[in-house]
C-alpha positions as CSV (number, residue, x, y, z in Angstrom):
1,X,-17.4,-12.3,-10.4
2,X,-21.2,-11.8,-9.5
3,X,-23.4,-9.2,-11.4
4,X,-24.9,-8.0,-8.4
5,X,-24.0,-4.1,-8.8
6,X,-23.8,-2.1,-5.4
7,X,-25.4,0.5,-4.7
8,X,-22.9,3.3,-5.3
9,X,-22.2,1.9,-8.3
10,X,-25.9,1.6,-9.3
11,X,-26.1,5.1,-8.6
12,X,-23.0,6.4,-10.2
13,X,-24.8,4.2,-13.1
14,X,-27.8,5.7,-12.7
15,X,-26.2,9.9,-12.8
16,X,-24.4,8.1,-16.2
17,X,-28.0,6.9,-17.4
18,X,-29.3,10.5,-16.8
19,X,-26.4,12.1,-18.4
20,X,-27.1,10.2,-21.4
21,X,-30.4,11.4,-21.9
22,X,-29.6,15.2,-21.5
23,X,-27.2,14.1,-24.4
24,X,-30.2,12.7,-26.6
25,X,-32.6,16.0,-25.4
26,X,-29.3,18.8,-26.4
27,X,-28.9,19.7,-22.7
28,X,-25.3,18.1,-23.2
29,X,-22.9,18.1,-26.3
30,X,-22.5,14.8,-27.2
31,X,-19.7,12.3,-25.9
32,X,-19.6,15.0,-23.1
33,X,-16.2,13.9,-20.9
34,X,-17.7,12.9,-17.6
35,X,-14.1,11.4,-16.1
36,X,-14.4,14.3,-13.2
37,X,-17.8,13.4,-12.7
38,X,-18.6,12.1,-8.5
39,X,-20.9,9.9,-6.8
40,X,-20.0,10.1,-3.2
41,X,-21.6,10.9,0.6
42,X,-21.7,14.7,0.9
43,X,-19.2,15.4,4.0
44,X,-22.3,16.1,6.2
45,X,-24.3,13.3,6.7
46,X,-27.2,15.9,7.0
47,X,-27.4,16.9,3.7
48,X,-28.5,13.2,2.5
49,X,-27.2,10.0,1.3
50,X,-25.3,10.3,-1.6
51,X,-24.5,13.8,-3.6
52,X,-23.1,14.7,-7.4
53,X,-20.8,17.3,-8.6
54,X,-21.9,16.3,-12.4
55,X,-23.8,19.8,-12.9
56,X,-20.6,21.7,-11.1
57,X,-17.9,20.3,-13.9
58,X,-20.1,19.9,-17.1
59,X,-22.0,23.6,-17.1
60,X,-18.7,24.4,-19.0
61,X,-18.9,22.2,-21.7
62,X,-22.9,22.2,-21.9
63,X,-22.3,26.3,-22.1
64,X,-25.1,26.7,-18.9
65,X,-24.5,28.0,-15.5
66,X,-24.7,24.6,-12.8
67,X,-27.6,25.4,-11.1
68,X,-29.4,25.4,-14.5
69,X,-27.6,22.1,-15.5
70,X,-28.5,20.7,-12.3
71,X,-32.2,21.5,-12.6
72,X,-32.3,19.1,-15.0
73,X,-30.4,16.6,-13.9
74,X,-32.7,16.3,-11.0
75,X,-35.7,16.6,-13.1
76,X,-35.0,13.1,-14.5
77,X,-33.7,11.5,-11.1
78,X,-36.9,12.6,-9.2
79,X,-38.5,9.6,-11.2
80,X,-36.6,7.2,-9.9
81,X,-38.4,5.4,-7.3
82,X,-35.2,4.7,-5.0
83,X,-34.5,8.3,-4.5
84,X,-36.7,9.8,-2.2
85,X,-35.3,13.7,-2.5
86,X,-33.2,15.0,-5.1
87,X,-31.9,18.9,-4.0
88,X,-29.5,21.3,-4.9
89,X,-27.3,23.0,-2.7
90,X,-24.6,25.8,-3.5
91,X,-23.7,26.8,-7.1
92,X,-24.6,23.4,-8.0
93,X,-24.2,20.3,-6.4
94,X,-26.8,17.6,-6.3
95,X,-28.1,15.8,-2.8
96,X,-29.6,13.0,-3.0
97,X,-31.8,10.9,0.0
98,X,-32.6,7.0,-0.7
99,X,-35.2,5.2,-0.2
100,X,-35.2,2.7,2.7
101,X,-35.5,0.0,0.1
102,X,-32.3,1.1,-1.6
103,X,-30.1,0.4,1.8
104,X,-31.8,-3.0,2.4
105,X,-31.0,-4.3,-1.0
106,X,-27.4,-3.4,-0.4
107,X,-27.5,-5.5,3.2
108,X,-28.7,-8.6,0.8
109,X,-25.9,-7.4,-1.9
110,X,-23.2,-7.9,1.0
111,X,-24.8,-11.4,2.2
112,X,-25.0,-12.5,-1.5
113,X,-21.4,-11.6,-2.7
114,X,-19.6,-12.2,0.9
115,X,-15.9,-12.1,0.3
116,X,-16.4,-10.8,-3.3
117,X,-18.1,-7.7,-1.9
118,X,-16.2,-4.7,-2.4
119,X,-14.6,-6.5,-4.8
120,X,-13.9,-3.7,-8.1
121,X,-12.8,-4.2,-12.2
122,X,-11.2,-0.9,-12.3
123,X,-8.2,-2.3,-12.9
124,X,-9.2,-3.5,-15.7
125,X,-6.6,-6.6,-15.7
126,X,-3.5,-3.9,-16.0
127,X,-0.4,-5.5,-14.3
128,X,1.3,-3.4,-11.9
129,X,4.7,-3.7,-10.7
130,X,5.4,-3.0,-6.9
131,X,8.6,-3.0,-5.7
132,X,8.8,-2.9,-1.9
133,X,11.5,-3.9,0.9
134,X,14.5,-4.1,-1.3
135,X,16.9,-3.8,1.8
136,X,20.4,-4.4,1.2
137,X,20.7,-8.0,1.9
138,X,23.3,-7.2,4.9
139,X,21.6,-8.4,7.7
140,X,17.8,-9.4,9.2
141,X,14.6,-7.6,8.3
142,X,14.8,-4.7,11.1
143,X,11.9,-2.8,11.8
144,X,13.4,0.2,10.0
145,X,12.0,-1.5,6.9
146,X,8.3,-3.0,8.6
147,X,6.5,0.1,7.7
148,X,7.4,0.4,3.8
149,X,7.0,-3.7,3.7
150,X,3.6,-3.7,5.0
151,X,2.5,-0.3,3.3
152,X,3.7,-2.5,-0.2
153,X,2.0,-5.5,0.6
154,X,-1.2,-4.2,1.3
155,X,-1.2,-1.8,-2.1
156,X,-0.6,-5.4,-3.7
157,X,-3.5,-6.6,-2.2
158,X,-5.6,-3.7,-2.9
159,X,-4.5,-3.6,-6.5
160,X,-5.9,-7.2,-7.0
161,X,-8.6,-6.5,-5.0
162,X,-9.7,-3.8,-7.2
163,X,-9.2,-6.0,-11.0
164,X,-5.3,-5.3,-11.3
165,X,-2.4,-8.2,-12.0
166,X,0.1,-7.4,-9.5
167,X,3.5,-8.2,-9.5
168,X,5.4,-8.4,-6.1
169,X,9.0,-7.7,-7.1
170,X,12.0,-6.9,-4.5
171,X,15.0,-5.2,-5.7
172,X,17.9,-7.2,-4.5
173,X,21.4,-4.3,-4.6
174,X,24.1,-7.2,-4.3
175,X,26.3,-5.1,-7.2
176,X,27.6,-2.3,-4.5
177,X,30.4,-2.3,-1.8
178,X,28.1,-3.0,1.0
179,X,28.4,-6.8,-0.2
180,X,31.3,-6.5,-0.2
181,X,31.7,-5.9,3.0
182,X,29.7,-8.4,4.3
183,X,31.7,-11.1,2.2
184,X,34.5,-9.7,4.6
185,X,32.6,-10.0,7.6
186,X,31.2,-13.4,6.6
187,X,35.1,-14.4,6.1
188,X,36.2,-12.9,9.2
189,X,33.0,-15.3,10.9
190,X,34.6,-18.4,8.8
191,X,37.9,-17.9,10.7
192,X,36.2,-17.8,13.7
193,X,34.2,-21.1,12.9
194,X,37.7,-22.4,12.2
195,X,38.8,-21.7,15.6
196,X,40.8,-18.6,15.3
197,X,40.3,-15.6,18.3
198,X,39.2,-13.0,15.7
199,X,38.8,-10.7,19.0
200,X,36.5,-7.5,18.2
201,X,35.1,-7.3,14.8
202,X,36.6,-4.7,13.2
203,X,35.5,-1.0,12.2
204,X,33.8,-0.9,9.1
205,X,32.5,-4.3,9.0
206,X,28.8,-6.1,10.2
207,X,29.9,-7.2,13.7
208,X,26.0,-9.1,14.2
209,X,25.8,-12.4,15.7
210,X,23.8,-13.4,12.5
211,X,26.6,-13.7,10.4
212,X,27.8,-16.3,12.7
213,X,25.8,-19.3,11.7
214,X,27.2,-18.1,7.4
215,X,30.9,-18.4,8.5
216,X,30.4,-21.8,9.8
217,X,28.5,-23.3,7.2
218,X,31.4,-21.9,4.8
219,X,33.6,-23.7,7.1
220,X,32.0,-26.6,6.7
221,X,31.7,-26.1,3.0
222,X,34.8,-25.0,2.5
223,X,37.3,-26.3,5.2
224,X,40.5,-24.5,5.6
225,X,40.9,-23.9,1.4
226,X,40.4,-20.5,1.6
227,X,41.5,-19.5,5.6
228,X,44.6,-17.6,4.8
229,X,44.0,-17.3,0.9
230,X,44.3,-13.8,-0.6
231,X,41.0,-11.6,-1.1
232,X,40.8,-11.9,-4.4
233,X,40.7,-15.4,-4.2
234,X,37.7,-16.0,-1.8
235,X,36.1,-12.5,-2.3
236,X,33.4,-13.5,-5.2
237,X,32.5,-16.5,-3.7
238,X,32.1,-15.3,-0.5
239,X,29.8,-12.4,-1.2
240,X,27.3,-15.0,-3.4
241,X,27.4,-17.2,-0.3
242,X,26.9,-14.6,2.4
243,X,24.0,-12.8,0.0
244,X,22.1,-15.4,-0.7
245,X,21.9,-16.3,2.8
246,X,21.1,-13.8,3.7
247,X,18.3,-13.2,1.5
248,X,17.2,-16.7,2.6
249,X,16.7,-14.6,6.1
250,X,14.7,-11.8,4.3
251,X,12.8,-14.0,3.1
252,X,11.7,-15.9,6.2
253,X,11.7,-12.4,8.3
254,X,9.2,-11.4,5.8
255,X,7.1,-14.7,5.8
256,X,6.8,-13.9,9.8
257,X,4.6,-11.0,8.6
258,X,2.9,-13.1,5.7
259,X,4.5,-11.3,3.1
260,X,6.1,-13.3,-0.4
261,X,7.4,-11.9,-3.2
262,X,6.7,-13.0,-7.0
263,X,10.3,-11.9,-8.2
264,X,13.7,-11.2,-6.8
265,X,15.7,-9.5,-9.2
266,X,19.5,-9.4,-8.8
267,X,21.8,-6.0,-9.5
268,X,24.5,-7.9,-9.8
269,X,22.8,-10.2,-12.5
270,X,21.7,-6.9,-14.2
271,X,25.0,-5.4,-14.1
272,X,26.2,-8.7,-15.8
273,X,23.5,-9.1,-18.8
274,X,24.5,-5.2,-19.5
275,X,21.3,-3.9,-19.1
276,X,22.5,-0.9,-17.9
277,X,24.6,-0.1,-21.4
278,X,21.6,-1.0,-23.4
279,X,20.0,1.8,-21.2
280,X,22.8,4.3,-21.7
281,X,22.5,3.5,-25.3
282,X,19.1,4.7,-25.8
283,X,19.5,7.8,-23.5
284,X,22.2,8.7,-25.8
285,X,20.8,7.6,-28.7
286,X,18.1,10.3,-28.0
287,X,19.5,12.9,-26.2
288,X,19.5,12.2,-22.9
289,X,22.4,11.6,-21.8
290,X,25.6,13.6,-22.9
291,X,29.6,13.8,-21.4
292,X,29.7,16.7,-19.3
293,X,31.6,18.2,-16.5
294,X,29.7,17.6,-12.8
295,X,29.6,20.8,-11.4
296,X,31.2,21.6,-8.0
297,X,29.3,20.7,-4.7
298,X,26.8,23.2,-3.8
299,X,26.9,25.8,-0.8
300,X,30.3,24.6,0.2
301,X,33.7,24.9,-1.0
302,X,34.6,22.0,-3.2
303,X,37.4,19.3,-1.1
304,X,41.2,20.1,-1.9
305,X,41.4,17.1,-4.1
306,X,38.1,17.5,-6.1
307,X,39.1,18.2,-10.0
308,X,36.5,18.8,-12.6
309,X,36.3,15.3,-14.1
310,X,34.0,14.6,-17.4
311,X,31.3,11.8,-16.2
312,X,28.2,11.0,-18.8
313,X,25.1,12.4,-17.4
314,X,21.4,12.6,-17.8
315,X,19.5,16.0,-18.8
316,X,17.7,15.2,-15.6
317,X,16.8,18.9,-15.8
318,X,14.7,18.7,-18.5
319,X,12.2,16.7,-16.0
320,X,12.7,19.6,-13.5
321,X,15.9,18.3,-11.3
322,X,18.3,20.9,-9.6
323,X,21.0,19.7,-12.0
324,X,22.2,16.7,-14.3
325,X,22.9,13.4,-12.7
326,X,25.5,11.2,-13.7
327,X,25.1,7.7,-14.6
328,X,28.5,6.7,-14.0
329,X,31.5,7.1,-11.0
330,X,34.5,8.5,-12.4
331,X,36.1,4.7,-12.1
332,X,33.8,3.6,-14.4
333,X,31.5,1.8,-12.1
334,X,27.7,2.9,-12.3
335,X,26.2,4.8,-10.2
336,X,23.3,3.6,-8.2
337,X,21.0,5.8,-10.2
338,X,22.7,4.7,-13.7
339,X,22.1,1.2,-12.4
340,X,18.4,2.1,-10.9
341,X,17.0,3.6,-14.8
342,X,18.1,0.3,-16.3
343,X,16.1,-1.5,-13.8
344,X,13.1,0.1,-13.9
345,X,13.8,0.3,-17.4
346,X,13.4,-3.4,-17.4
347,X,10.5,-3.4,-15.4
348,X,8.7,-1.3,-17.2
349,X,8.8,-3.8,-20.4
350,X,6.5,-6.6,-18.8
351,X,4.3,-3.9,-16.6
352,X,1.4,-1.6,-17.3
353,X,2.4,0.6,-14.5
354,X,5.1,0.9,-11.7
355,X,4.9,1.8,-7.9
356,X,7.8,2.3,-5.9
357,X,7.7,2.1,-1.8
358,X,10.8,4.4,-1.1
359,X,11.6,5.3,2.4
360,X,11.4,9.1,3.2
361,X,15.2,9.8,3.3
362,X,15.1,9.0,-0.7
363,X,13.1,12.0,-1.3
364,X,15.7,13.9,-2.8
365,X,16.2,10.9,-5.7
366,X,12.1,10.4,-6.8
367,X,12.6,13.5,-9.1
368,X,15.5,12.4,-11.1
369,X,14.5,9.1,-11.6
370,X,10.7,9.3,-12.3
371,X,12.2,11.7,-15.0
372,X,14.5,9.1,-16.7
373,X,11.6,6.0,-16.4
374,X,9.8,8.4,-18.9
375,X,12.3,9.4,-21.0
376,X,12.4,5.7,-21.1
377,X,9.8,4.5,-21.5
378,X,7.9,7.4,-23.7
379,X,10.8,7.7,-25.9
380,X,10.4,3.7,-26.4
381,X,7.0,4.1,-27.5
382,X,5.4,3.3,-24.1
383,X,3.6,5.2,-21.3
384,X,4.3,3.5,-18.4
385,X,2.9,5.4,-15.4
386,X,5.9,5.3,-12.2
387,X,4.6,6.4,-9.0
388,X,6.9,6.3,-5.8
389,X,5.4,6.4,-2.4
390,X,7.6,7.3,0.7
391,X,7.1,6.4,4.1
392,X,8.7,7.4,7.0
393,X,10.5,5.5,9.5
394,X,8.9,4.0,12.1
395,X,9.9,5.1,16.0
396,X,10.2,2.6,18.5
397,X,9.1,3.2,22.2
398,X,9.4,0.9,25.0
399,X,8.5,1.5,28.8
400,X,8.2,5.0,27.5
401,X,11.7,5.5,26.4
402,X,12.5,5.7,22.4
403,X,14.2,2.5,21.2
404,X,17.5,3.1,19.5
405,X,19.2,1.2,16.5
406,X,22.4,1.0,15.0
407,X,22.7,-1.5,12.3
408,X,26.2,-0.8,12.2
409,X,27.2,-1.2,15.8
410,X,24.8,-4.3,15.6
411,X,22.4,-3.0,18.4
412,X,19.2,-2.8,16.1
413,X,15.5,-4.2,16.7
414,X,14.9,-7.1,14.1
415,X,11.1,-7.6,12.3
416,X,11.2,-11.6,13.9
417,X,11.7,-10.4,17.5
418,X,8.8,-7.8,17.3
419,X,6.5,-9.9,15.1
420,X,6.7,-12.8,17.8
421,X,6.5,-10.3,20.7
422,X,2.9,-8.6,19.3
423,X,1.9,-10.6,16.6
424,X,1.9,-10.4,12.9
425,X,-1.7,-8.8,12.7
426,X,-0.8,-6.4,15.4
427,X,2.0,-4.8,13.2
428,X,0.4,-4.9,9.7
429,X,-2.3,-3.2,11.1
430,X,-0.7,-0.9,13.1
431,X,1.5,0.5,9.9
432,X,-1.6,1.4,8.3
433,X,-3.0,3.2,11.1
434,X,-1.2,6.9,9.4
435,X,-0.4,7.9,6.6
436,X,2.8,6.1,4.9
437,X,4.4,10.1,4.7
438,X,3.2,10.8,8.4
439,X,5.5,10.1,11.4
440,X,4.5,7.1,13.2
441,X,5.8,5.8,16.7
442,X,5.3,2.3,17.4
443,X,4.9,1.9,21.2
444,X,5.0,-1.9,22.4
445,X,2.8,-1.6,25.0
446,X,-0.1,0.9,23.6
447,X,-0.1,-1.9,20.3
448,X,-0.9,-4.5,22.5
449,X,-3.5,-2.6,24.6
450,X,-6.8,-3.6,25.4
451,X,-8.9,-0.9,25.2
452,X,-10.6,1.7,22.1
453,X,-7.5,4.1,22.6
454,X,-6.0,1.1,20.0
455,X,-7.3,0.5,17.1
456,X,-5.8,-2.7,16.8
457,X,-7.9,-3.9,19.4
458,X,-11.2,-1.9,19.1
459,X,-11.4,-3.6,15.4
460,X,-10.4,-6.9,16.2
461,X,-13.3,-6.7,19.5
462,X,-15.7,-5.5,16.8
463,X,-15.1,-8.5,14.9
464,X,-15.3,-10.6,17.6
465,X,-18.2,-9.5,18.9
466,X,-20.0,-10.2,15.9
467,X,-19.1,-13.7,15.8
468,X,-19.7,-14.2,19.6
469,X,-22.8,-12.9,19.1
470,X,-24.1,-15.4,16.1
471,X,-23.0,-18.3,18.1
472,X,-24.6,-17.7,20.8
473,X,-27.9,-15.9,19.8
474,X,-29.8,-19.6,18.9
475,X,-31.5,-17.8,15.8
476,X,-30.1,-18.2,12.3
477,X,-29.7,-14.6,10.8
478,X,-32.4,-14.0,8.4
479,X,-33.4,-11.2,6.0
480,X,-37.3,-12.7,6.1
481,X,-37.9,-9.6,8.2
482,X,-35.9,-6.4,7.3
483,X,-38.8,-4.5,7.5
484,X,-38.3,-4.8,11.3
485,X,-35.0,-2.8,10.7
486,X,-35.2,1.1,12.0
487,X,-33.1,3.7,11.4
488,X,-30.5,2.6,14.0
489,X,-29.5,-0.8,11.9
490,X,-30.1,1.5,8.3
491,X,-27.2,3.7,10.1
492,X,-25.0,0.8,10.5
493,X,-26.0,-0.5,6.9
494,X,-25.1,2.8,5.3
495,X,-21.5,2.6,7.2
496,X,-20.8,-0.8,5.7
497,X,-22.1,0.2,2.2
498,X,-19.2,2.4,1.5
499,X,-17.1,-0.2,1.3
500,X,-16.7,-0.9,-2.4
501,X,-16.2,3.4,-2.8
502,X,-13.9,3.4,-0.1
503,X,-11.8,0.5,-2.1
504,X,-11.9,2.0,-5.4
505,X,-10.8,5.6,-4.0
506,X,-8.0,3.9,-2.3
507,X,-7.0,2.0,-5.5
508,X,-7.0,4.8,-7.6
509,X,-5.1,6.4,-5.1
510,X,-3.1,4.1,-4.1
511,X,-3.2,4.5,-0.4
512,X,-4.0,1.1,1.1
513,X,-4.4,3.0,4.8
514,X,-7.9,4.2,3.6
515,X,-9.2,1.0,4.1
516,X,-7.4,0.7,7.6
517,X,-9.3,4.4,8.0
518,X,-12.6,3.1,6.8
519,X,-12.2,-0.1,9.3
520,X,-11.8,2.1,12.4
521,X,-15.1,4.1,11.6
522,X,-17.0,1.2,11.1
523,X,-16.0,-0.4,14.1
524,X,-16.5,2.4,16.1
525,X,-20.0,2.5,14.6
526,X,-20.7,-1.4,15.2
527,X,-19.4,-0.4,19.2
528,X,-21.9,2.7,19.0
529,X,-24.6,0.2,17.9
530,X,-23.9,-2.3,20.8
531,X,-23.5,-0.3,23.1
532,X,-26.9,1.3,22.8
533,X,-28.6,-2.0,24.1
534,X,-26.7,-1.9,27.4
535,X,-28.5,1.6,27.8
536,X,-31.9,0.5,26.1
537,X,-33.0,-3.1,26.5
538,X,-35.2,-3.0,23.4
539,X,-31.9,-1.7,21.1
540,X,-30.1,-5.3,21.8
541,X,-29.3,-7.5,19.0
542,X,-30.9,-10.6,20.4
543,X,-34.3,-9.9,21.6
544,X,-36.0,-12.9,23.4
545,X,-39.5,-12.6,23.3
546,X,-39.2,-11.6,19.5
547,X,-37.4,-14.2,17.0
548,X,-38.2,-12.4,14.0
549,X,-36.6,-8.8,14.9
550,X,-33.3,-10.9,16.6
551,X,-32.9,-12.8,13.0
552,X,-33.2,-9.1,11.4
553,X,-30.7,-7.8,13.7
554,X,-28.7,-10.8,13.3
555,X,-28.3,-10.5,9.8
556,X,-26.9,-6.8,10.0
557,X,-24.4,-7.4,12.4
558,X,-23.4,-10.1,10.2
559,X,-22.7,-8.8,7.0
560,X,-20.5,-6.0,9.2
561,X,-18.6,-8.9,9.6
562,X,-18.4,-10.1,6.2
563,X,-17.4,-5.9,5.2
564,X,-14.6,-6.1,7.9
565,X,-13.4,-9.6,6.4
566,X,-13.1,-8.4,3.2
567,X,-11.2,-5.0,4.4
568,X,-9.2,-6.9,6.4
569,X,-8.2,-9.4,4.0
570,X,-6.9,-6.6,1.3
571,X,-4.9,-5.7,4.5
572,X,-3.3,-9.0,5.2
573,X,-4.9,-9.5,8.6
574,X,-6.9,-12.3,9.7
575,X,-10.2,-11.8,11.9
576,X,-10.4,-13.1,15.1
577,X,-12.9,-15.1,16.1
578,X,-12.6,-14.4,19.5
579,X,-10.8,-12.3,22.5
């Protein structure tokens, strides 16, 4: 990666440099923790360019009030010649104005780093494991699961983005009775490929057309061998074959939106290597886990046949839970969350740090099992930060009516059929368009819209227009004559230059829809810049009679370009050329 720093990071470099020498002068004790320390636009855009809280959180530890902290601190950065007003506002914080100089040396920084600008170390080379999609393999992608399959995909590529290893891992549950019932399903399918009149599918099983195409191929495979065979017979066999294609149609449902996982790991197989004993081993080994009674369904009266029945169960209440949470079934069979700890358990042993993308209805398990990954993992010696994000479902609408699905009954929307209706861009971009915990309704016409009411499009046109307007203007963009440059292209400039800010807060955050936030306002600046020169002649990009100030203008709307590349490469979305 280039040296060229940007310029908030000059600056933040610059605060740190000042910092430093109230350390060497006493104004500071030394090795004074700056980690809350901010370098950021102040929220109006009136107040200057940049602004610092440094004075506001180190008066404590320097044993001054902030304005007299911040006195200081702007004594020393009134001598540097890039800022051209250093004020305090408040109790204490610190506005600063740049110099003109300062903005156009971030224009050449984009030009010069192109698709490496933004680009951020923070990570630091950490590997992070996000685990993302993980639907039962039952059936096709449906859009029930686009939202949290995109929202995961673009962390991943904002985690390597900003200097992290990432590992793209999907949680494959092929240990529970839902496979089970689809190896019925797919057997009922295989007698139908064999030429029996199955009539309707039956209650309780997957009656979709997609499991058609598995029962023939098994009746291919297999002939008549197992047709009238016992369950237990063809059972096993019959659930690996019907999972694994199925996860072969995962897999290409999730291509369709450009999405590829590093690792599928198997329940079953973790089931089988006893990875979830080693687990309960060390919980007990350490305290965690214990036999106890489960206590009687809450705000209800308990079913005729419940009976008090001892069950091992995690002190999930020493993490803040409602109450201890068994590991186990009364059969002996392990619990989804029993088998969930020793997953992440295992995950946990080749990452630095772990993000779950959960959909909402899981709320009520994030508590209980972020509590036993650090039992885990601090009681094995490591801190292994687990985050889980949720995001809620996505609501269909079509012709203004709400789209409804029913995986059971068969009737649902699947990921391929929208994807090649709107476009793989369309939806990516359109899942980041809220917040992952905010409702979101997904309406096939608006998505496809022409006009700034979608952001889809008013992006896209943005990016468009940009390129158009290169190809066509005759002059090569230039920076020979950014001195040309007034404070309508600097406006523009400043917009783009918080692009590598914008990526690091979202990184740290891990909120990849910041970036989709931070698209929309700069293409909605780029539009308010064009647009200007259908009022005013003389505020066009190309100008005819004047090479030199068209080259200028060139160049800015250029490197926009290159800053909504970049963002929407982290996002998985490709930039159109043309509309």
């Amino acid at each position: 990666m280039s040296d060229i720093q940007t310029l908030h990071a000059g600056f933040a470099a610059k605060i740190d440099a000042v910092l430093n020498a109230l350390e060497l002068e006493g104004s500071l004790p030394p090795e004074t923790n700056r980690s809350n320390v901010t370098v950021e636009p102040p929220r109006d855009p009136s107040h200057g360019d940049l602004a610092t809280n440094a004075a506001m959180v180190l008066a404590k530890q320097a044993k001054t009030n902030p304005r007299a902290l911040a006195e200081k601190i702007v004594e020393h950065l009134t001598r540097e010649p890039d800022i051209t007003e250093a004020s305090i506002a408040g109790p204490g914080f610190i506005n600063l104005r740049l110099s003109e100089q300062a903005w156009l040396r971030e224009l050449e920084a984009i030009a010069a780093l192109g698709e490496d600008y933004g680009r951020s170390q923070i990570g630091g080379g950490k590997t992070v494991n996000i685990e993302y999609v993980s639907a039962n393999p039952t059936g096709p992608m449906h859009m029930g699961h686009c939202r949290g399959a995109v929202v995961g995909d673009a962390l991943a590529g904002l985690l390597e983005f900003s200097g992290h290893k990432v590992i793209r891992e999907y949680y494959v549950n092929d240990a529970g009775g839902q496979v089970d019932v689809l190896a019925r399903s797919a057997h009922l399918r295989y007698r139908e490929a064999l030429g029996e009149d199955i009539g309707a599918i039956p209650e309780g099983l997957y009656p979709g057309d997609y499991l058609k195409p598995v029962g023939e191929r098994l009746a291919q495979e297999f002939g008549a061998a197992y047709k009238d065979a016992p369950e237990s017979d063809w059972l096993p066999l019959f659930r690996e074959r019907a999972v694994a294609a199925m996860m072969d149609m995962i897999r290409e449902d999730l291509s369709l939106l450009g999405i590829h996982h590093d690792l599928f790991s198997s329940e079953a197989k973790l089931q089988a290597a006893g990875k979830p004993e080693e687990a309960e081993a060390w919980l007990r080994e350490h305290g965690f886990v214990y036999d106890g009674v489960l206590e009687a369904p809450k705000g209800k009266a308990p079913p005729e046949d419940w009976e008090p029945v001892e069950l091992p169960l995690f002190r999930s209440t020493e993490f803040g839970d409602d109450q201890d949470r068994p590991i186990k079934k009364s059969n002996g069979a392990w619990t989804y969350f029993g088998a969930d700890l020793a997953y992440h358990f295992q995950k946990a042993e080749n990452a630095d740090a772990l993000i779950d993308i959960w959909g909402a209805d899981h709320a009520g398990t994030v508590k209980r099992i972020k509590a036993a990954v650090a039992a885990l993992t601090k009681g094995a010696g490591r801190d292994v930060p687990f985050d889980v994000k949720l995001v809620q479902m996505v609501n269909l609408v079509r012709n203004g009516e709400p789209v409804k699905m029913s995986k059971r009954a068969g009737t649902f929307v699947t990921l391929a059929d929208v994807v090649n209706e709107v476009g793989k861009d369309v939806v990516r971009f359109t899942m980041l368009t809220r917040k992952p915990e905010a409702q979101m309704e997904f309406d096939f016409a608006k998505v496809v819209e022409a006009s700034k009411d979608n952001p889809v499009f008013y992006l896209q046109y943005a990016h468009a227009r940009i390129r158009s307007t290169l190809r066509k203007a005759g002059v090569e963009p230039s920076d020979a004559h950014l001195d040309r440059l007034g404070a309508d292209e600097l406006a523009l400039v400043r917009e783009a230059a918080q692009f590598p800010r914008v990526v690091e807060a979202a990184a740290k955050a891990r909120e990849p829809h910041r970036i989709a936030f931070f698209l929309g306002d700069l293409a909605a600046a780029f539009h308010s810049f064009w647009n200007a020169g259908n009022d005013d002649p003389a505020k066009r990009i190309i100008q005819e009679d004047d090479a030199e100030l068209t080259a200028a203008r060139l160049f800015v709307a250029a490197q926009v370009g290159q800053v909504i590349r970049n963002g929407l490469g982290i996002l998985g979305v490709e930039a159109v050329e043309e509309m």
